[in-house]
C-alpha atoms as one frame of an Amber mdcrd trajectory, in Angstrom:
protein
  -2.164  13.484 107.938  -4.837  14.756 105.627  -6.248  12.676 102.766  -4.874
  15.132 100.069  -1.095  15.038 101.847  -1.412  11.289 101.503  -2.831  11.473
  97.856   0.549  13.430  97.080   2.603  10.939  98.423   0.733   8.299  97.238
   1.196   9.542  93.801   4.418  10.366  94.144   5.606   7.260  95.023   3.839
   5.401  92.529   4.187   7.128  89.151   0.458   8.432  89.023   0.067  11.364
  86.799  -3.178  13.481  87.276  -5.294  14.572  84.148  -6.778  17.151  83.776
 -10.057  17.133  80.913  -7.757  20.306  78.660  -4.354  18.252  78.989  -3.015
  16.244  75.886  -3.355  12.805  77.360  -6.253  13.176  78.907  -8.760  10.507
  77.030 -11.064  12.314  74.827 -14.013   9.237  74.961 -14.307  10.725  78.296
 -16.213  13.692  77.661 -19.189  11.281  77.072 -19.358  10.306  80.731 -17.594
  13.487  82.436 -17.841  16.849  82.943 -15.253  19.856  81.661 -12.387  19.791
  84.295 -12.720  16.566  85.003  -9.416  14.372  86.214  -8.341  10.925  86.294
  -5.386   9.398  87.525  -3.257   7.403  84.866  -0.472   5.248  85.605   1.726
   3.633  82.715   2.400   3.872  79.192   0.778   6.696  77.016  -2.181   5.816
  74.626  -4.296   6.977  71.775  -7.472   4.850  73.180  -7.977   4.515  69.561
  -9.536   1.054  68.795 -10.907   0.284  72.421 -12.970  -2.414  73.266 -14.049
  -3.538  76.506 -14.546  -7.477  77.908 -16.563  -7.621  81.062 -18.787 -10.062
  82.863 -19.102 -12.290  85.899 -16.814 -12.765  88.745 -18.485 -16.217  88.767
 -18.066 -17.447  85.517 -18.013 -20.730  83.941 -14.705 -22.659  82.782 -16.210
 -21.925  79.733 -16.981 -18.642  79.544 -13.321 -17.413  81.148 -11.650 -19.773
  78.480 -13.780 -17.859  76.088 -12.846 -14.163  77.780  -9.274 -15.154  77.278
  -9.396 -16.129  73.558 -11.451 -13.436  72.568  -9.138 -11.106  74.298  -6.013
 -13.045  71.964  -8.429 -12.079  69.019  -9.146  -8.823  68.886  -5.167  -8.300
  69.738  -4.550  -9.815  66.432  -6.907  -7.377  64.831  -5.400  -4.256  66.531
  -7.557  -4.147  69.506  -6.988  -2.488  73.147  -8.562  -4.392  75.419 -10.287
  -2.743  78.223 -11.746  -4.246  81.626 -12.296  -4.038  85.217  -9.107  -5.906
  86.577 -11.840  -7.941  88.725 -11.881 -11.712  89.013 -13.767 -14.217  86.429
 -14.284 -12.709  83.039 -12.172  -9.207  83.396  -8.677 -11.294  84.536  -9.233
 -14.025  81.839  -9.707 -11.268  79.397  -6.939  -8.923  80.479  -4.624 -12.300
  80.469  -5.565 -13.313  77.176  -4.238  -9.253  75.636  -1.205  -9.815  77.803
  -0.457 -13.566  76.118  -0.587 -12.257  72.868   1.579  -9.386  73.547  -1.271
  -6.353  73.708  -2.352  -3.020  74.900  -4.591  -3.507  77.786  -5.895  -0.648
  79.862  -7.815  -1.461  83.164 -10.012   1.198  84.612 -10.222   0.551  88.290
 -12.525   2.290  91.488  -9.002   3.188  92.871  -5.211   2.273  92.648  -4.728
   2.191  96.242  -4.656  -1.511  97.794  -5.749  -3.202  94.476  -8.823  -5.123
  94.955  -8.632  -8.096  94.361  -5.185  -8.006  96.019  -4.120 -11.552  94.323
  -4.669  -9.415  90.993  -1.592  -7.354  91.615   0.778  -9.143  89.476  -1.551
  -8.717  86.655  -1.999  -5.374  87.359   1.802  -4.983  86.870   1.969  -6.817
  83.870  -1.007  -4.851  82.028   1.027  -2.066  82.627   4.265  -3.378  80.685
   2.440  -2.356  77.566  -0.514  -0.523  78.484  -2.188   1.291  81.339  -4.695
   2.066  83.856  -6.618   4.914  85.239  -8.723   5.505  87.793 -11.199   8.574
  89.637  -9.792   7.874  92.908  -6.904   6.933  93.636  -7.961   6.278  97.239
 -10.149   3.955  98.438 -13.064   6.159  99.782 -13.618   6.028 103.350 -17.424
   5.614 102.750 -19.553   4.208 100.086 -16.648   2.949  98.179 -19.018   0.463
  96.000 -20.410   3.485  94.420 -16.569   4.111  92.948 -17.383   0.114  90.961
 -20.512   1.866  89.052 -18.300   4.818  88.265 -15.841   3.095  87.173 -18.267
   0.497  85.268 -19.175   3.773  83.684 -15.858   4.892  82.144 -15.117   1.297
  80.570 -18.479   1.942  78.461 -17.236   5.547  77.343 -14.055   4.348  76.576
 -15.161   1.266  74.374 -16.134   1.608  71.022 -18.105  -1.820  72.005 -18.833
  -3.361  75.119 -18.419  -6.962  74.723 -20.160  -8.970  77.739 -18.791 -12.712
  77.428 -20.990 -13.951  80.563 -22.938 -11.870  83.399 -26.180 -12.678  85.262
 -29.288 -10.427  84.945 -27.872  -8.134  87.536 -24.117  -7.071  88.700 -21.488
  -4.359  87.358 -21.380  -6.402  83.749 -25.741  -5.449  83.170 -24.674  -1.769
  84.602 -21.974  -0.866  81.879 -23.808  -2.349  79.666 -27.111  -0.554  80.306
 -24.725   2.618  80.658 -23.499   1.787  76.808 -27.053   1.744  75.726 -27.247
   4.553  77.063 -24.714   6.557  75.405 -25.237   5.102  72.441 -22.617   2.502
  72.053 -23.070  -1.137  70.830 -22.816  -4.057  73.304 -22.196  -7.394  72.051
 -23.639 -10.550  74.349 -21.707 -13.746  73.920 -23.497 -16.994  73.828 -22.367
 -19.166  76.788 -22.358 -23.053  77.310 -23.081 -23.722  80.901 -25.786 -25.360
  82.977 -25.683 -22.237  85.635 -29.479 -20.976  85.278 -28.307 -17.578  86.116
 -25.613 -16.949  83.453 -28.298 -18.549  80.945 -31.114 -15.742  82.114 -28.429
 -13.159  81.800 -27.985 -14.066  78.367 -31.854 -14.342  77.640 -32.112 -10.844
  79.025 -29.452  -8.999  77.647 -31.017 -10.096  74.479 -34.350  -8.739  74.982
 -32.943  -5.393  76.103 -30.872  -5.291  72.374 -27.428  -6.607  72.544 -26.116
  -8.404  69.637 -25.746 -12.341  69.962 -22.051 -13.692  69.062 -21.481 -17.303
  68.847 -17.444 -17.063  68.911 -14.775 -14.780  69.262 -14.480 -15.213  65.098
 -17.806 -13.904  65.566 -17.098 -10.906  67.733 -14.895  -9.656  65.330 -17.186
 -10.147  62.047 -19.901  -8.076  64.125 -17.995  -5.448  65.197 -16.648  -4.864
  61.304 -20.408  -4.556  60.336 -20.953  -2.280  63.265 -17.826   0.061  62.264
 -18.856  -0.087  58.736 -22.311   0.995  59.646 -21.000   3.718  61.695 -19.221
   5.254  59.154 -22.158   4.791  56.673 -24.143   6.881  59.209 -21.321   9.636
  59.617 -20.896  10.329  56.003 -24.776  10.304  55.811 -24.926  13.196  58.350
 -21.649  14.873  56.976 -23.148  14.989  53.334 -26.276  16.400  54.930 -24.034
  19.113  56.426 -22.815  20.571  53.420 -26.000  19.758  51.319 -28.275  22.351
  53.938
């Protein structure tokens, strides 16, 4: 059977919408990353992706930095936040259990839907999508090269964040790529201290630093710094607004 008879089925069978770039729920923040007549593949509720914020990090985390992931993911719920992230182990499923404990809207971008990886992630999956949703390029795995779909995906969490919070990554890995993507594009990412002995989470820190991500000391914290960062946002748009009509 070929791959685009399966897709239908697939789809089908599993309430997966396709969106197109020019259809209404399509997410605007996508533009950033994506091309005109671009589509995704969204399954679940329907969202504004209005207040976004992504958690990402390690796979290997510390006790302390998933306990940390999970209560800053309670947090920003209380303040109004979607939480955004990877559906991966460590950091991403302590944060996306943390939105789903207080009762939030979490929205996991994923490489594909089909055979959710990591399989013992399903349930959460399921449970993200009670209240919010997820979305994905593919909704295949890719016969080859399929950890190129990881970066694209690590990609669209950036786009869709209005910050990228990294609670604990190392130097390298998907958490320095979406990240370094943000930069990129222009959108602030947040590095949260950690408390561990592991001398690679501790360099990842140091060097997220250097390359100009924002130290927070506690999920309290996160929230204080992305208030300034919103507030200086909006400084800057009226700024270039006022310019606008002055020229």
């Amino acid at each position: 059977m070929p791959d685009s008879d399966i897709s239908e089925e697939f789809l089908a069978n599993n309430g997966i919408t396709p969106l197109l770039s020019n259809d209404q729920n399509y997410p605007s923040k996508m533009t950033i990353a994506r091309p005109k007549n671009h589509k995704i593949f969204h399954v679940g509720n329907v969202i504004d992706y209005e207040k976004c914020v992504s958690i990402v990090g390690t796979r290997s985390c510390s006790e302390f930095g998933a306990q940390f992931a999970f209560d800053l993911a309670k947090e920003l719920v209380n303040h109004d936040y979607k939480i955004i992230s990877g559906l991966a182990q460590g950091i991403d499923a302590s944060a996306h259990r943390g939105c789903i404990e207080n009762n939030g809207i979490g929205i996991a971008i994923m490489a594909w839907f089909h055979k959710i990886y990591p399989p013992q992630n399903k349930q959460l999956f399921n449970e993200i999508l009670e209240n919010g949703c997820g979305f994905t390029e593919k909704p295949l795995e890719p016969e080859k090269n399929s950890r190129f779909e990881f970066l694209k995906r690590d990609e669209l969490i950036a786009v869709m964040s209005d910050v990228v919070i990294v609670v604990e990554s190392k130097s390298k890995g998907g958490a320095k790529y979406t990240a370094d993507y943000a930069k990129k594009k222009k959108i602030p990412v947040i590095k949260c201290k950690t408390e561990t002995d592991d001398f690679e989470l501790i360099e990842g820190h140091k060097i997220f630093l250097a390359n100009g991500s924002i130290e927070a000391t506690s999920p309290e914290h996160v929230i204080k710094l992305i208030s300034e960062l919103k507030g200086k946002k909006e400084l800057k748009d009226n700024k270039k607004q006022k310019k606008l009509f002055e020229d």
